[in-house]
N, C-alpha and C positions, 0 to 999 in steps of 0.2 A: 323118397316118400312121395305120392303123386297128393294130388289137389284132395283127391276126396279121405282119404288117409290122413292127413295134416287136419281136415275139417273136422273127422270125428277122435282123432288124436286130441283137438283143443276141444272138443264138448266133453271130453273125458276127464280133463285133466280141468276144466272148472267144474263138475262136477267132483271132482275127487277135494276139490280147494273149499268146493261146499260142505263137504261132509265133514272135513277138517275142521270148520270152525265149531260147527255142529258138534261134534262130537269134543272139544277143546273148551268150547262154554257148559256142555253139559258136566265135561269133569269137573270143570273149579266147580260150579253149583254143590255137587257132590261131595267136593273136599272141604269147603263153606259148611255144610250141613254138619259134615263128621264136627269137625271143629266144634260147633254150638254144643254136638250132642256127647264132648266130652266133658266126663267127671270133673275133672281137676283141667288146671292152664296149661299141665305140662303140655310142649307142640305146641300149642296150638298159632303163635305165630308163626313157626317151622309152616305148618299147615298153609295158614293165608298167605303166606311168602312163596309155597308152591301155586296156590291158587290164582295169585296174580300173575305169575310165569305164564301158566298155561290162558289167561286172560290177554297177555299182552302177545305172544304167541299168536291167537287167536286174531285180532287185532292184524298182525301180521299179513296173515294169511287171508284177511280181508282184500287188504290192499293189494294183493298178489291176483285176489279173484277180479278184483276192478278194474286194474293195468290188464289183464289179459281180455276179461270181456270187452274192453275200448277198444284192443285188436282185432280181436272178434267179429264184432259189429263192424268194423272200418273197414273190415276186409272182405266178409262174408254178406253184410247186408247194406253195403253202400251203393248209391245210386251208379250207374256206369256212366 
């Protein structure tokens, strides 16, 4: 893979690492929500027990976006 392939390979792939958490916090939000707007308890820890999954997950993938943007940066926009 040459220099500038690898460069938009990693804007790709912290973009992708963005969209993930994005889309990871908007679920639990969502599964959060259902939870309140059920009738009765049945689930509903089942519920926030997925909701913190995809919370900590999310978390996850923070971290993944950070350790790569530090490569990023040290590689792509450090001084020569």
């Amino acid at each position: 893979m040459s220099e500038k392939e690898t460069h938009w390979a990693t804007l790709s792939l912290l973009n992708a690492l963005d969209s993930g958490v994005f889309t990871l916090k908007f679920l639990a939000d969502d599964l959060v929500q259902a939870a309140l707007d059920m009738p009765d308890d049945a689930g509903v820890e089942l519920i926030h027990g997925v909701a913190h999954q995809q919370r900590v997950r999310a978390l996850e993938l923070q971290g993944q976006h950070a350790a790569l943007s530090t490569e990023y940066t040290a590689r792509y926009h450090s001084e020569p």
